[in-house]
C-alpha positions as a printed NumPy array, in Angstrom:
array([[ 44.959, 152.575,  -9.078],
       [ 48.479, 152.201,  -9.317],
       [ 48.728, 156.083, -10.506],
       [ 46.685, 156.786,  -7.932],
       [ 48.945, 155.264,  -5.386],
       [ 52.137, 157.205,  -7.06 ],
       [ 50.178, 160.464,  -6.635],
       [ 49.4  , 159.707,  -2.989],
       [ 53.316, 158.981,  -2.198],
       [ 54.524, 162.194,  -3.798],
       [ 51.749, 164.12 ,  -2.256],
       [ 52.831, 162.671,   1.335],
       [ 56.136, 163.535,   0.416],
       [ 55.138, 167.377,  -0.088],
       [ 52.915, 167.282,   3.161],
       [ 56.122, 166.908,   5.369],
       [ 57.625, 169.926,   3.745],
       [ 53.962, 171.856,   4.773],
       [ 52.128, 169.558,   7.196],
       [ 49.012, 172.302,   7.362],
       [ 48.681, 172.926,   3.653],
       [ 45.027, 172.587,   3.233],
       [ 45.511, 172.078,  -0.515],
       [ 47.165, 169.032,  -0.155],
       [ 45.669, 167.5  ,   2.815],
       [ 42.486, 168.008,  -0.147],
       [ 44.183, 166.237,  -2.441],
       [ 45.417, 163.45 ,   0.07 ],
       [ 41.884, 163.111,   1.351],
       [ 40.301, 162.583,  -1.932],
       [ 43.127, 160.225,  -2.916],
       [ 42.617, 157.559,   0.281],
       [ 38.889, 158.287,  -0.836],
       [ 40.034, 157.017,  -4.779],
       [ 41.832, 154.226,  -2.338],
       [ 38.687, 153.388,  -0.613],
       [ 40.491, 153.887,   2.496],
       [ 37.118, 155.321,   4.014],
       [ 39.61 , 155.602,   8.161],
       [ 42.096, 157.555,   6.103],
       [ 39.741, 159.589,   4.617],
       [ 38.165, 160.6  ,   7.41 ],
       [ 41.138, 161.408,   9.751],
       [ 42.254, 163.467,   6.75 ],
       [ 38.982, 165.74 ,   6.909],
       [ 38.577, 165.852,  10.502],
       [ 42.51 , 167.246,  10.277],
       [ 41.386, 169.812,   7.648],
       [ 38.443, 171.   ,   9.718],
       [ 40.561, 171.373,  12.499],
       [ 42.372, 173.898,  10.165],
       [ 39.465, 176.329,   9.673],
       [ 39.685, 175.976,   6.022],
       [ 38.19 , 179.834,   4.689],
       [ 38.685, 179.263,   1.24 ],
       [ 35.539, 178.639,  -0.735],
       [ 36.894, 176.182,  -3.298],
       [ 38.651, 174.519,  -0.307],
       [ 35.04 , 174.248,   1.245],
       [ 33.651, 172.634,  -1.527],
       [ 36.388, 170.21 ,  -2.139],
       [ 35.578, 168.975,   1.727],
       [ 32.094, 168.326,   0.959],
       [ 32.649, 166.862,  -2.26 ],
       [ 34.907, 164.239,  -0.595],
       [ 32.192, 163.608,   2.066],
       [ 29.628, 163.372,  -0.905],
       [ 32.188, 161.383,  -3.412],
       [ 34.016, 158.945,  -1.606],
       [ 32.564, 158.482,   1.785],
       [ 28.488, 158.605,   1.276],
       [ 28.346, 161.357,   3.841],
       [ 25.518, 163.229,   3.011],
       [ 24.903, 165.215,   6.365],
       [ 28.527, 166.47 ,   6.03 ],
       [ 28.566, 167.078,   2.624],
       [ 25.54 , 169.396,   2.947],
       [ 27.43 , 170.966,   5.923],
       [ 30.2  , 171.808,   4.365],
       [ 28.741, 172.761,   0.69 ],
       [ 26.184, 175.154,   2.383],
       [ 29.441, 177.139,   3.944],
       [ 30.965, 177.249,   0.25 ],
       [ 27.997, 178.507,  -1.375],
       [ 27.585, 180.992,   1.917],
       [ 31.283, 181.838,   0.982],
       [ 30.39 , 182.706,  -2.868],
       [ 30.882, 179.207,  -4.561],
       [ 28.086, 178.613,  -7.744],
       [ 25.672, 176.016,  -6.925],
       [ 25.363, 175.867, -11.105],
       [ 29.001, 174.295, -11.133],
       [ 27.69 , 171.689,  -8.132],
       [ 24.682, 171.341,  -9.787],
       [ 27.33 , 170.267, -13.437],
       [ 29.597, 167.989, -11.637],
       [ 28.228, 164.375, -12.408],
       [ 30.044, 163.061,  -9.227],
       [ 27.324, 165.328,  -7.227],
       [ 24.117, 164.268,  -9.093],
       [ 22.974, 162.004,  -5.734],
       [ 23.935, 165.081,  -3.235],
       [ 22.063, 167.439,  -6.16 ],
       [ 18.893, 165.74 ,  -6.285],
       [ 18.743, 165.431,  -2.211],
       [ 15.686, 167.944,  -0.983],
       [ 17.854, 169.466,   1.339],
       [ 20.724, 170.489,  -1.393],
       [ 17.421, 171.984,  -3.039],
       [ 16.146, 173.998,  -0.342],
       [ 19.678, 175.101,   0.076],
       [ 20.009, 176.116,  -3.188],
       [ 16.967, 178.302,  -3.359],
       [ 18.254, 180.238,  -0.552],
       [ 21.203, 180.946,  -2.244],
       [ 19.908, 182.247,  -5.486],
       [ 17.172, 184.559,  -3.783]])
């Protein structure tokens, strides 16, 4: 935890250098989820989405972090449908051991089969 908490300060410190770096609000997010900081967390992703994120690994990270450290299955579908609209490999969602839960949800698999057909 305590690297955790190092990470977090020196990624704050970068955000004030580029407060709408969607990269590192990511990271930040995911951190505060590490933290269990669920408010944090949150505020961090509503921030993000008010960003318009395009980028499809950027899309994924959000619903990972919905998935991963807040138990926010709605959103996580929400926002992993969008990267796998975008291009993103439901194989490498369908690898990460993190996602297993989200994975084995019907509506992930329904999803899925749309994308691969």
């Amino acid at each position: 935890q305590d690297a955790v908490k190092k990470a977090l300060s020196l990624s704050e410190l970068q955000l004030k250098i580029n407060p709408n770096n969607i990269r590192l609000l990511l990271d930040i997010a995911s951190f505060y989820g590490m933290l269990k900081d669920q408010k944090k967390t949150t505020s961090l992703l509503k921030r993000i989405e008010m960003l318009h994120p395009e980028d499809v690994y950027d899309l994924f990270y959000v619903g990972d972090i919905y998935e991963e450290w807040l138990n926010d299955r709605k959103n996580a579908l929400k926002w992993m449908k969008a990267a796998i609209e975008k291009g993103y490999s439901v194989k490498n969602i369908e690898r990460l051991p993190g996602l297993k839960n989200l994975v084995a949800d019907s509506r992930f698999k329904q999803l899925s089969k749309t994308a691969t057909n």
